[in-house]
C-alpha positions as CSV (number, residue, x, y, z in Angstrom):
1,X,5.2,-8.7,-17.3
2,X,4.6,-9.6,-13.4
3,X,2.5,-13.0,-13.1
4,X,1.7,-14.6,-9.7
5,X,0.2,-18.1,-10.0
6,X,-1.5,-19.9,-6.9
7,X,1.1,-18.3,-4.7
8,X,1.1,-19.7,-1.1
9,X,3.0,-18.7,2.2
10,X,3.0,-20.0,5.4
11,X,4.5,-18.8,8.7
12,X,4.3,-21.4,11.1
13,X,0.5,-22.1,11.4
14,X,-0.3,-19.0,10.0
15,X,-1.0,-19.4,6.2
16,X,-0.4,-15.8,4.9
17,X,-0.7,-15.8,1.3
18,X,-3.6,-17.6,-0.1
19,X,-3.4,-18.8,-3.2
20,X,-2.7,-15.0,-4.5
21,X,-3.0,-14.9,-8.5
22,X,-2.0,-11.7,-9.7
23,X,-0.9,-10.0,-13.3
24,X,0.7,-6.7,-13.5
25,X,0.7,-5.9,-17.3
26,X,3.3,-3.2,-19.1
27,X,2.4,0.1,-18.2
28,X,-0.3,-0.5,-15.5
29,X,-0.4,1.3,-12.3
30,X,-2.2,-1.1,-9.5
31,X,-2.2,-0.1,-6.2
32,X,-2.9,-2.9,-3.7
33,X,-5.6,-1.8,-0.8
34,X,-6.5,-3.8,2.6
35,X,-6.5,-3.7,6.0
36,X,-3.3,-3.8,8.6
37,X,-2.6,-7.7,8.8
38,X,-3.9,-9.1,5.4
39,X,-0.5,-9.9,3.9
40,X,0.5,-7.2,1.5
41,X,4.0,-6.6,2.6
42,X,4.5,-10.4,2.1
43,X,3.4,-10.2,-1.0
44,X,5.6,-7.9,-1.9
45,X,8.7,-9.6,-0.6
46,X,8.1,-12.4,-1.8
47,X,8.0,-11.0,-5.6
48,X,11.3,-9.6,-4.4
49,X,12.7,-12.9,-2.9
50,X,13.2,-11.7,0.4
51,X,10.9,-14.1,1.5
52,X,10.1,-17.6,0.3
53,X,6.9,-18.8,-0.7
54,X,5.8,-22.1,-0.1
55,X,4.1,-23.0,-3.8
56,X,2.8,-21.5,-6.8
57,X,5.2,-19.3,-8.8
58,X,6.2,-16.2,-9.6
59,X,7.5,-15.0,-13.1
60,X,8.7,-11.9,-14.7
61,X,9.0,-11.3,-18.4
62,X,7.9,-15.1,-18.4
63,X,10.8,-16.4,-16.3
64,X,10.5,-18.2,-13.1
65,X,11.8,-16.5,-10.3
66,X,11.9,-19.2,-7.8
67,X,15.6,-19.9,-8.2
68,X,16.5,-15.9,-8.4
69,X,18.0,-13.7,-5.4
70,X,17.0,-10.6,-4.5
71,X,19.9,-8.8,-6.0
72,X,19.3,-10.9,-9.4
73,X,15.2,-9.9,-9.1
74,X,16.7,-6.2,-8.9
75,X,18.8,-6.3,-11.9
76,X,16.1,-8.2,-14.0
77,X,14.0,-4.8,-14.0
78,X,12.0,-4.7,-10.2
79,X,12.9,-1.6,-8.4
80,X,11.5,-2.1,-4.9
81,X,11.2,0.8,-2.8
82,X,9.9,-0.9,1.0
83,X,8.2,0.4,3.8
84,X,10.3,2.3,6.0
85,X,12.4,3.4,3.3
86,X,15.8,2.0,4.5
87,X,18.0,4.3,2.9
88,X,22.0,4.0,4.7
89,X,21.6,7.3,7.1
90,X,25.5,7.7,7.3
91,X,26.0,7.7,3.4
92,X,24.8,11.1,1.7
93,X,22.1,11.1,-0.9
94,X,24.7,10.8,-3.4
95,X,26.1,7.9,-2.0
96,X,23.1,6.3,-1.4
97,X,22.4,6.8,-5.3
98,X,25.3,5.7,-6.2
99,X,25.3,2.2,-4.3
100,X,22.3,1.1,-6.6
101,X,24.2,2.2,-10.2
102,X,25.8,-1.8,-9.0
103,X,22.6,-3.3,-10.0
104,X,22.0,-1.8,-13.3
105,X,21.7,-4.5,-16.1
106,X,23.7,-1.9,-18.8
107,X,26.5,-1.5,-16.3
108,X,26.0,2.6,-16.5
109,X,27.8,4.2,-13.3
110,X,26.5,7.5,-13.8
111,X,23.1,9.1,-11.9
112,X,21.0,10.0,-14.8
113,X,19.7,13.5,-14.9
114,X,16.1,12.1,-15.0
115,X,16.8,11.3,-11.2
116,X,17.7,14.6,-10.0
117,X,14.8,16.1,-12.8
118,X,12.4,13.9,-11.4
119,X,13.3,15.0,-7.3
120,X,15.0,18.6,-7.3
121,X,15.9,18.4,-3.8
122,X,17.6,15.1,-4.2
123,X,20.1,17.1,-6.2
124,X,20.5,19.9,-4.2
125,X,21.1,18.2,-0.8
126,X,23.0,15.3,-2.7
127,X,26.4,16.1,-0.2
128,X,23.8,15.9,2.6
129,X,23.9,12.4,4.7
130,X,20.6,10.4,4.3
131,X,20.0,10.6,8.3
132,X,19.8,14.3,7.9
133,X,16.8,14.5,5.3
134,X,13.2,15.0,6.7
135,X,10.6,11.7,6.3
136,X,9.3,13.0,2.9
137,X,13.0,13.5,1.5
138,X,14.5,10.1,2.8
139,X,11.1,8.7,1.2
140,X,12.0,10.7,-2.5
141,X,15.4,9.1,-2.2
142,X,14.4,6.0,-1.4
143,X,12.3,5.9,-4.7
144,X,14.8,7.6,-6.4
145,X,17.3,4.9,-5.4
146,X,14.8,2.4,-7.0
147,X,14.6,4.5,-10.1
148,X,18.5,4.2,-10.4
149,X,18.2,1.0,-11.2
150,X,16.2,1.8,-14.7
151,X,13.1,-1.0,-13.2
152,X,10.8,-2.6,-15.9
153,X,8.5,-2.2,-12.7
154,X,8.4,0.1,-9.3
155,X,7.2,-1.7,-6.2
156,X,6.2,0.4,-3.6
157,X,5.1,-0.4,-0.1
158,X,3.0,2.8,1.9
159,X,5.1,5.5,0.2
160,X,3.2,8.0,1.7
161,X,3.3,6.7,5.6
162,X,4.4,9.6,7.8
163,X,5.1,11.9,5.1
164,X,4.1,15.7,5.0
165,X,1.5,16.6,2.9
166,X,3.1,18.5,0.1
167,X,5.5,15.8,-0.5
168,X,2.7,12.9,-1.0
169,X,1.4,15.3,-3.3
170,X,4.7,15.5,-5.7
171,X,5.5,11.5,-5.4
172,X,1.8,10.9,-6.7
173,X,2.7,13.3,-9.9
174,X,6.3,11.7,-9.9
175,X,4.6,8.0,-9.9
176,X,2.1,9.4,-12.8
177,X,4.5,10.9,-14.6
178,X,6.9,7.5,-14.6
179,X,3.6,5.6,-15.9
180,X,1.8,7.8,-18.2
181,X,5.3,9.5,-19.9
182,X,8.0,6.4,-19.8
183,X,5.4,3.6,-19.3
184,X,6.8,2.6,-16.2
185,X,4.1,-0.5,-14.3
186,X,3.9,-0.1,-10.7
187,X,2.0,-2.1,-8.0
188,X,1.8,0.6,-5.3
189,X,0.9,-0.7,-1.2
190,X,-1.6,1.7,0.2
191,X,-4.2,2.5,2.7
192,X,-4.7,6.5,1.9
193,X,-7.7,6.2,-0.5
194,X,-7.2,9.8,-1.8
195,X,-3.6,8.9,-3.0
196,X,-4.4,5.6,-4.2
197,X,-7.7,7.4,-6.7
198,X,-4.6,10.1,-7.3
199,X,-2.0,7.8,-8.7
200,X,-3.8,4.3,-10.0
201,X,-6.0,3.1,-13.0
202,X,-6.3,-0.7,-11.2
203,X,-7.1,-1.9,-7.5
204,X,-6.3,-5.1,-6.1
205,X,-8.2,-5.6,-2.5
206,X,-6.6,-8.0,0.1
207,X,-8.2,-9.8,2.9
208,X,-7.0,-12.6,5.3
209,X,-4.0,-12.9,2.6
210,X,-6.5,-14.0,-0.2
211,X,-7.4,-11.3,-2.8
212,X,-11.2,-10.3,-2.6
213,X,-11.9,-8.0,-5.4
214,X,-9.9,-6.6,-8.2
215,X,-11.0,-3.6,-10.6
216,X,-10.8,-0.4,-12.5
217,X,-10.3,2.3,-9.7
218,X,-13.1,3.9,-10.7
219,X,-15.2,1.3,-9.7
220,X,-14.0,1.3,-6.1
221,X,-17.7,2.4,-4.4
222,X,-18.3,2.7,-0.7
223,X,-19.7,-0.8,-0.2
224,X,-16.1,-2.9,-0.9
225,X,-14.5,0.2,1.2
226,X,-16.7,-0.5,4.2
227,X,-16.1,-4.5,3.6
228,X,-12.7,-4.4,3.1
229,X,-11.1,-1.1,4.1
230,X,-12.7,0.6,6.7
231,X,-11.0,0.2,10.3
């Protein structure tokens, strides 16, 4: 489905991504792990276009993406939902759902039901501006926004950063749910280790942009952690 091949990125002397090969099958759910620094938000904007990569490629239902925009990327079948949500704060959560129905590839202009069945709240604040929604709502809308767009694949990047307990809780059975009922993939950015053993089957493990060690999460042990993750 998602195939990185000897991807490389540079930014100015600093090479970020090092020769990253990566393969996110149908129905997987990977989440990426590493350290502050190591390049996983590049990574994930440069599947989405938002950045450029300097070689190796990057293909999606075996097409090359090189020559695709952003908006193009989206309406292939990647939902992106990036870190710091960036949902429009002045626009209310029906608005905000609304703007992404553009981007669908079978030109639907209608929420789906599965949206607001998926997130309750989004539906009952949905005349509510985005601004006014706590972190954990704006971060449920943000994915929900994503969702609007019917993806192939969900990429998410720290969903769970500054979000109330609770509310982690329900997007790790949401993400589950979306893999395990509809066969959604998703390659998930995190650095809580008790989400990421919630929500994913695979780890990928970044260091100094290069990937390190890849796996079934149940074979995440405690010495990769303390190489690799611990602060």
């Amino acid at each position: 489905m998602l195939t990185l091949n000897a991807v490389n990125q540079y930014y100015g002397g600093s090479h970020i991504l090092n020769d990253i090969s990566l393969s996110i099958d149908a129905g997987e759910l990977v989440c990426l792990l590493g350290r502050n620094g190591v390049g996983k938000t590049t990574l994930m904007r440069s599947i989405m276009g938002m950045v450029g990569i300097n070689s190796g490629d990057i293909r999606f239902d075996e097409k090359e993406l090189a020559k695709s925009s952003t908006e193009q990327r989206a309406r292939a079948g990647i939902g992106y939902v990036p870190e710091g949500r960036e949902i429009f704060p002045l626009l209310t959560v029906e608005e905000n759902l609304k703007l992404a129905l553009a981007g669908r590839r079978d030109k639907v202009r209608k929420i789906t039901a599965q949206i607001y069945d998926l997130f309750p709240v989004l539906q009952e604040m949905r005349h509510r501006r985005g601004g006014d929604l706590s972190g954990g709502q704006q971060q449920q809308l943000a994915i929900g926004r994503a969702l609007v767009l019917d993806p192939k694949i969900l990429l998410l990047d720290e969903p769970t950063e500054g979000i109330q307990p609770n509310i982690v809780h329900e997007i790790g059975e949401v993400l589950r749910r979306l893999n395990q009922e509809l066969g959604l993939a998703v390659l998930l950015v995190e650095q809580k280790l008790p989400f990421a053993r919630q929500v994913a089957d695979q780890f990928v493990i970044m260091e100094r942009g290069a990937i390190q060690a890849t796996g079934a999460m149940s074979t995440l042990d405690d010495t990769l952690i303390a190489r690799y993750l611990t602060v």
